[in-house]
LOTI-462605 format. One line per 2 residues: number of its first residue (from 1); for each residue x, y, z of C-alpha. Coordinates in nm, 3 decimals, m for minus. Example, Ala and Ser with C-alpha at 12.3 -4.5 7.8 and 13.67 -1.06 7.14 Angstrom:
1	1.230/m0.450/0.780  1.367/m0.106/0.714;
This chain:
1	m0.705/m0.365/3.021  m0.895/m0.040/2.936;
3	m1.134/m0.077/2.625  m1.303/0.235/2.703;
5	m1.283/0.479/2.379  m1.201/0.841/2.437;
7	m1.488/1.141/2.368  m1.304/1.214/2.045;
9	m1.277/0.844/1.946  m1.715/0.811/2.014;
11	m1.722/1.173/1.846  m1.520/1.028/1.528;
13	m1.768/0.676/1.557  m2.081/0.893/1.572;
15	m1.981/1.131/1.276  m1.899/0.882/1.048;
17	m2.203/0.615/1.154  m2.443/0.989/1.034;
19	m2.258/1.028/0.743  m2.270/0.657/0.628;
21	m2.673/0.642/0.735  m2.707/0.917/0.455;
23	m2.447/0.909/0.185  m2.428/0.511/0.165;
25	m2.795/0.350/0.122  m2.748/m0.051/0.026;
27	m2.915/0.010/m0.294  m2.695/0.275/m0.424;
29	m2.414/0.080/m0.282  m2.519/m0.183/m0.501;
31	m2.615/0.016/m0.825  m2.232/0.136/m0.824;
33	m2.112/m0.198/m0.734  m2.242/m0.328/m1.042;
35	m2.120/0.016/m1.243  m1.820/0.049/m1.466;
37	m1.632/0.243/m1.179  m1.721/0.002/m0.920;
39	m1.719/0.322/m0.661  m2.026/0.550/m0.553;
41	m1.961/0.884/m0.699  m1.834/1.131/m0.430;
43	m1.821/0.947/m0.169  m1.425/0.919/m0.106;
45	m1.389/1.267/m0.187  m1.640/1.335/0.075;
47	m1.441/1.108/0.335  m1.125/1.336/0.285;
49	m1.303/1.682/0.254  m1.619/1.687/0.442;
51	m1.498/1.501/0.736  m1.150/1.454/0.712;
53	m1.132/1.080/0.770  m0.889/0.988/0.575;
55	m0.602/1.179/0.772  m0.731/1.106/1.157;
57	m0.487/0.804/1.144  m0.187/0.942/1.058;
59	0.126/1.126/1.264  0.070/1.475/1.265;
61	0.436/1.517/1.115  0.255/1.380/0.758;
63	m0.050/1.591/0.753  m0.251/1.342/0.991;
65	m0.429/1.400/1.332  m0.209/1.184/1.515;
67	m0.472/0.937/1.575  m0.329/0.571/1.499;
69	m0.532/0.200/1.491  m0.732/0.246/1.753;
71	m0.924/0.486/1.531  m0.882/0.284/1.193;
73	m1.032/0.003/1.414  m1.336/0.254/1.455;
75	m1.350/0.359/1.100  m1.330/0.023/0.939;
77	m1.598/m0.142/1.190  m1.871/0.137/1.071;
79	m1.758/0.109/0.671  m1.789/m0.275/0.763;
81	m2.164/m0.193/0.877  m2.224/m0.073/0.520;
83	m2.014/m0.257/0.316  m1.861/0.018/0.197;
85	m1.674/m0.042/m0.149  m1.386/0.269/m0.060;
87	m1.028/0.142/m0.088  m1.007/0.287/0.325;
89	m0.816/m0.048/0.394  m0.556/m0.055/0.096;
91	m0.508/0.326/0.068  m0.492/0.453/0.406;
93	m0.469/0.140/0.660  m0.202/m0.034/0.422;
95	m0.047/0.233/0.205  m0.053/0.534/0.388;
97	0.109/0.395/0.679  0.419/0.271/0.441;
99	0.455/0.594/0.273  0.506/0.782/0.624;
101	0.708/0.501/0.757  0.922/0.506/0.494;
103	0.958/0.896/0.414  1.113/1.046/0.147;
105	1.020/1.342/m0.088  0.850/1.084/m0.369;
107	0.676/0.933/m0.076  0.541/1.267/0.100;
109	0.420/1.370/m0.228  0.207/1.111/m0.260;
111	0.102/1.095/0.079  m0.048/1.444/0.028;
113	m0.257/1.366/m0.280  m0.368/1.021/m0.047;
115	m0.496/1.258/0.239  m0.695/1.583/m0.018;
117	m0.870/1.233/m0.152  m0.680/1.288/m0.512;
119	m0.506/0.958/m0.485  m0.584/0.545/m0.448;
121	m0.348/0.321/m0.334  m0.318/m0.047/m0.392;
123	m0.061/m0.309/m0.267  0.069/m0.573/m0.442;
125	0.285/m0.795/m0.166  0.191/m1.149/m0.126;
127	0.194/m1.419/m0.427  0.049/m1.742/m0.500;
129	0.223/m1.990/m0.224  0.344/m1.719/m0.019;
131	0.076/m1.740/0.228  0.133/m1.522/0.548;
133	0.566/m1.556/0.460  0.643/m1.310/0.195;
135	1.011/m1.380/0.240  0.896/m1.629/m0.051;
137	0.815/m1.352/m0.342  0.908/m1.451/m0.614;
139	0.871/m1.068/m0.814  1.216/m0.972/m0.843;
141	1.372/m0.611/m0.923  1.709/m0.547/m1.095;
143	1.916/m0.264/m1.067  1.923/m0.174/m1.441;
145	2.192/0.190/m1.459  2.056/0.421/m1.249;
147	1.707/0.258/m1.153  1.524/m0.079/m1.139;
149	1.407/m0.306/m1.403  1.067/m0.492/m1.224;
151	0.975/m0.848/m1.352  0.687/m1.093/m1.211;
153	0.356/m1.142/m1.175  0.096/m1.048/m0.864;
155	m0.254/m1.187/m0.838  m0.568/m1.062/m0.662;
157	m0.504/m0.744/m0.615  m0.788/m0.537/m0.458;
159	m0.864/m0.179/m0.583  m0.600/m0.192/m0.875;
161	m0.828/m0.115/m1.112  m0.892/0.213/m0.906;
163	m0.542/0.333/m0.801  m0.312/0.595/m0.918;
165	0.005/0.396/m0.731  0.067/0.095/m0.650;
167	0.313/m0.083/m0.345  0.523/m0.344/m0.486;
169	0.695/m0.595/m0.254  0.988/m0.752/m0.492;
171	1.294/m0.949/m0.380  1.631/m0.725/m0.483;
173	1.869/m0.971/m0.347  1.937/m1.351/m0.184;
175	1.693/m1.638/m0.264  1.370/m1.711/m0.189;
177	1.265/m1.781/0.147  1.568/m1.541/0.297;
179	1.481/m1.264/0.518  1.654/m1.024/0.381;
181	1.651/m0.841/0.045  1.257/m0.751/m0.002;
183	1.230/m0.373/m0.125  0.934/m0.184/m0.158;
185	0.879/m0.004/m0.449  0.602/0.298/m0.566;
187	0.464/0.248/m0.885  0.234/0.421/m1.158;
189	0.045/0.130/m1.268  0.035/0.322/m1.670;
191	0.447/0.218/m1.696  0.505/0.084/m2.037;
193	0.530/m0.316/m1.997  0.288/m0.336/m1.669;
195	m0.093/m0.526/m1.795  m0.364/m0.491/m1.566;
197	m0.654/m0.800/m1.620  m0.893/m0.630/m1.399;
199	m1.239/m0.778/m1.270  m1.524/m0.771/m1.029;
201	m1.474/m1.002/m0.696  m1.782/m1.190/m0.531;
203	m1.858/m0.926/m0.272  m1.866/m0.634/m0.543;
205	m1.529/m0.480/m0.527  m1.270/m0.483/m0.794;
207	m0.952/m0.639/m0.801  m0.689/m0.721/m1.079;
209	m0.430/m0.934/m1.198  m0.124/m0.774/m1.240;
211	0.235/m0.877/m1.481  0.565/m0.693/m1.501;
213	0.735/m0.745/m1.803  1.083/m0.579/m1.768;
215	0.943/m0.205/m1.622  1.158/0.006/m1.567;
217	1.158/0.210/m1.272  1.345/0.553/m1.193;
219	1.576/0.512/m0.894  1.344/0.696/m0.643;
221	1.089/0.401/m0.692  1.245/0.266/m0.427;
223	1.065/0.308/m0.050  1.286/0.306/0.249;
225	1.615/0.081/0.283  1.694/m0.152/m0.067;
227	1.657/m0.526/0.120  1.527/m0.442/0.462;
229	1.138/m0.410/0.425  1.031/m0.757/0.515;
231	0.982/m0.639/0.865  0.746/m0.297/0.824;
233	0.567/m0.501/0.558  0.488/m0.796/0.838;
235	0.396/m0.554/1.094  0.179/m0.336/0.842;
237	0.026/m0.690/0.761  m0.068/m0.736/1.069;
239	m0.236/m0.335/1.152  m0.442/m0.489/0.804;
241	m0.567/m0.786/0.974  m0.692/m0.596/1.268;
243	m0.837/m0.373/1.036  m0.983/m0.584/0.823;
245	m1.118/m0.776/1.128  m1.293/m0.502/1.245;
247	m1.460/m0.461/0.913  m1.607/m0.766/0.977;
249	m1.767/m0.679/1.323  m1.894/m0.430/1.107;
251	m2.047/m0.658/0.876  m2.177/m0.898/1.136;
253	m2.348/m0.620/1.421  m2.576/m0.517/1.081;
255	m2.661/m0.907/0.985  m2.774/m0.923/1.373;
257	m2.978/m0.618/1.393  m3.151/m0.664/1.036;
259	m3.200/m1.019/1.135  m3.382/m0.887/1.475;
261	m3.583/m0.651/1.287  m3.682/m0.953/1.043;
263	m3.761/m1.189/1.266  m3.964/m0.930/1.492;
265	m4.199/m0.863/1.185  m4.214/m1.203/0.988;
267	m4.508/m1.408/1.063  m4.513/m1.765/1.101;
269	m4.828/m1.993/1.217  m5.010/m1.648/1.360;
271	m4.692/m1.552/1.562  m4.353/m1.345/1.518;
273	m4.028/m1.538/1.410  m3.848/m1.398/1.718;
275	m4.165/m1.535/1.909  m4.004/m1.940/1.917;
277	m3.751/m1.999/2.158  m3.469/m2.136/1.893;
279	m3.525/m1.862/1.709  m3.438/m1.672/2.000;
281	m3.152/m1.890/2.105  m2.993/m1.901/1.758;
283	m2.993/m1.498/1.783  m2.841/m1.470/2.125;
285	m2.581/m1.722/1.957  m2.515/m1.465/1.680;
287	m2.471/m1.212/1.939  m2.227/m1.412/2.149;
289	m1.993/m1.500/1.815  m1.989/m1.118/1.718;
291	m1.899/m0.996/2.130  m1.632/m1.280/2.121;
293	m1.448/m1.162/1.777  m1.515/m0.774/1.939;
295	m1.317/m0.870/2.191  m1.048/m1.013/1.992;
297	m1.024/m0.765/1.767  m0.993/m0.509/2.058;
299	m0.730/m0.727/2.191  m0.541/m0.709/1.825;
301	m0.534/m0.358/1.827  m0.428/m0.275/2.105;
303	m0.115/m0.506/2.050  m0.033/m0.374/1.736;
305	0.227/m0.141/1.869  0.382/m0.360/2.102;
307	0.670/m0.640/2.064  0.649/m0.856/1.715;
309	0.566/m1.198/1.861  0.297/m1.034/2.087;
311	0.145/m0.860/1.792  0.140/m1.169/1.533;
313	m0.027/m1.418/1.796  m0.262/m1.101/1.879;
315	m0.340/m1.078/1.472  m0.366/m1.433/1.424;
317	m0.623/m1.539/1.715  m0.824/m1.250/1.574;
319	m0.871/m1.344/1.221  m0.906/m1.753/1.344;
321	m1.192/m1.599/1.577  m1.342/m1.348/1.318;
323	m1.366/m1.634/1.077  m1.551/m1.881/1.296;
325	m1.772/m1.611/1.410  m1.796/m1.467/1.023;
327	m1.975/m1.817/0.913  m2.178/m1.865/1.211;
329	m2.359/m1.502/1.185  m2.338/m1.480/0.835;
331	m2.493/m1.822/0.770  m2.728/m1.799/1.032;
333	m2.828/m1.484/0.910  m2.941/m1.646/0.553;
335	m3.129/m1.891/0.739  m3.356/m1.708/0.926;
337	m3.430/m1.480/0.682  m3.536/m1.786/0.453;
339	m3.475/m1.835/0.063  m3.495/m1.474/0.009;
341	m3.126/m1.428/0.238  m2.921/m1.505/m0.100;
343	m3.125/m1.300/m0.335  m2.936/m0.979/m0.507;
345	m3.209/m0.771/m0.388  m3.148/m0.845/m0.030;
347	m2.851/m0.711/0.124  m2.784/m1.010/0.379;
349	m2.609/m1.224/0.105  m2.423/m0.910/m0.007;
351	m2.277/m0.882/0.364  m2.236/m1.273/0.359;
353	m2.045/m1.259/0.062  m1.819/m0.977/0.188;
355	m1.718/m1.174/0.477  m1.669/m1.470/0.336;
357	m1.365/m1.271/0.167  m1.247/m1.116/0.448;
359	m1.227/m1.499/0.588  m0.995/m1.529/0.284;
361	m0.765/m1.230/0.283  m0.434/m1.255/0.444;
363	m0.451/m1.619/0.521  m0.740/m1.836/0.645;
365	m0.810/m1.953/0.961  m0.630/m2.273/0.925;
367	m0.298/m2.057/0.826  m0.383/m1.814/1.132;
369	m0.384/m2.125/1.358  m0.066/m2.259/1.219;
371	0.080/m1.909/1.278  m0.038/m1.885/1.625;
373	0.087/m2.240/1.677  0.406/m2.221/1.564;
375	0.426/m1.869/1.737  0.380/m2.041/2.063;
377	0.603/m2.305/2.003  0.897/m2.014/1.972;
379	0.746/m1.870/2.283  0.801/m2.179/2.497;
């Protein structure tokens, strides 16, 4: 299979790898981590205007390039080198992708104010004990005259706090656990009877809490067919694990290099760090973990647009390997930079702590390797 990207896609990687270099130094990624925003100042509007990132993935048909994961795979893997605190992931990965999918004039006009940089998106699908099935949501929406009357509750919620819309996944119809009657549904998070408890996660970002009380929601709140989004919300789950994934390569490539660079300067009994030989060895280890989940996240990507069960075993052996290799760098990475690896003023404990989440979101490895297990099983 042919990894090699095209000129545009190295063009795209180059571009944003200058921009990032410039616009995103650790400690003023840190100064507005710890702000009331949570977000550097102009640095999203600068993704949509200066270089036009945040369309490149989209059909052309929707105000996008045409581009597709391939180059969201690119984009996330150089935020990931930075830790970037953008919503990229949840408004354009995630969101974006369901707006165009499902269409619609409520839809395209958000869409547009997504792509000018005017608008943050934020998706509120799984629950507690829904794991990687969200036939099991327990959020329900009633028709209520002409709309929708929304009731439940969602937890952990990334970039809430920052959106001006959020994705709702609620069950319309059947009983829990059936595969039919999940809707998706676009909602202004200001709606009388919706309460945000919003907060900082470990790794900087911002995430909320998030109830419906009885909301009631206009009749073009609903996205696509009433009972039939189960499907586009598995497959968009999956283009989000890929993503997400590659984030993490990110992550990890800049733990190896600034561990290099460390280790090539620190002095220890008159010699360099990367002088002893299991210093060396435990580096060429870090280097092997972050080419194996490359690989796997290549392979992910690339499957994304092909048959379901293809796609979901691609997604799940991605995030099981991204997670193994996610410790390994990450804690080897505190280690040989010593005590100082987990102090605030460091940035390897910031990247640590970033993919420690990303181990986290949308299921563990031990859910992944159930997935891919049972996936197999079907296979035969």
């Amino acid at each position: 299979m042919d990894f090699t990207f095209t000129e545009e896609q190295q063009m795209l990687r180059a571009s944003l790898r200058r921009f990032l270099a410039d616009r995103y130094p650790f400690d003023q990624r840190l100064a507005a981590s710890r702000s009331a925003n949570g977000l550097p100042s102009g640095v999203w509007a600068a993704l949509a205007n200066e270089l036009g990132l945040l369309c490149v993935g989209l059909p052309e048909d929707h105000g996008g390039l045409g581009g597709g994961a391939v180059d969201h795979m690119i984009i996330m893997e150089e935020l990931g080198r930075v830790v970037a605190l953008e919503p990229y992931l949840e408004t354009i990965v995630i969101g974006a992708e369901l707006l165009s999918r499902c269409g619609g004039t409520t839809a395209q006009g958000v869409l547009a104010g997504v792509v000018s940089g005017e608008k943050l998106l934020a998706n509120a699908f799984a629950e507690a004990g829904t794991e990687l099935d969200l036939s099991h949501i327990a959020t329900r929406a009633e028709r209520k005259g002409e709309g929708w009357r929304l009731s439940g509750r969602k937890t952990l919620v990334t970039a809430a706090p920052w959106a001006s819309q959020l994705l709702i996944a609620a069950r319309t119809s059947g009983a829990s656990g059936d595969a039919s009657g999940i809707s998706l549904f676009l909602v202004d998070p200001v709606l009388p009877g919706i309460a945000l408890d919003c907060y900082a996660t470990v790794d900087g970002r911002r995430a909320a809490d998030i109830a419906f009380d009885g909301v009631h929601l206009a009749a073009d709140a609903l996205l696509g067919e009433e009972g039939k989004a189960l499907p586009l919300l598995d497959e968009v789950t999956d283009r989000a694990i890929a993503a997400l994934c590659a984030e993490a390569v990110g992550a990890m490539g800049h733990l190896l290099e600034a561990t290099v660079a460390y280790t090539s300067e620190r002095k220890q009994f008159g010699k360099d760090l990367a002088s002893f030989q299991v210093v060396r060895h435990r580096m060429a280890d870090m280097l092997i973990e972050i080419e194996l989940a490359t690989s796997a996240v290549y392979m992910s990507t690339v499957r994304l647009d092909g048959p379901a069960q293809a796609r979901k075993l691609a997604a799940s052996a991605a995030k099981a390997v991204v997670c193994a290799a996610a410790r390994f760098v990450g804690q080897s990475a505190v280690q040989l930079h010593g005590a100082m690896g987990m102090t605030d003023e460091l940035d390897i404990g910031h990247y640590f702590k970033r993919l420690m989440v990303i181990s986290a979101v949308f299921g563990d490895a031990d859910a992944h390797c159930a997935r891919y297990l049972s996936l197999s099983v079907d296979k035969g």
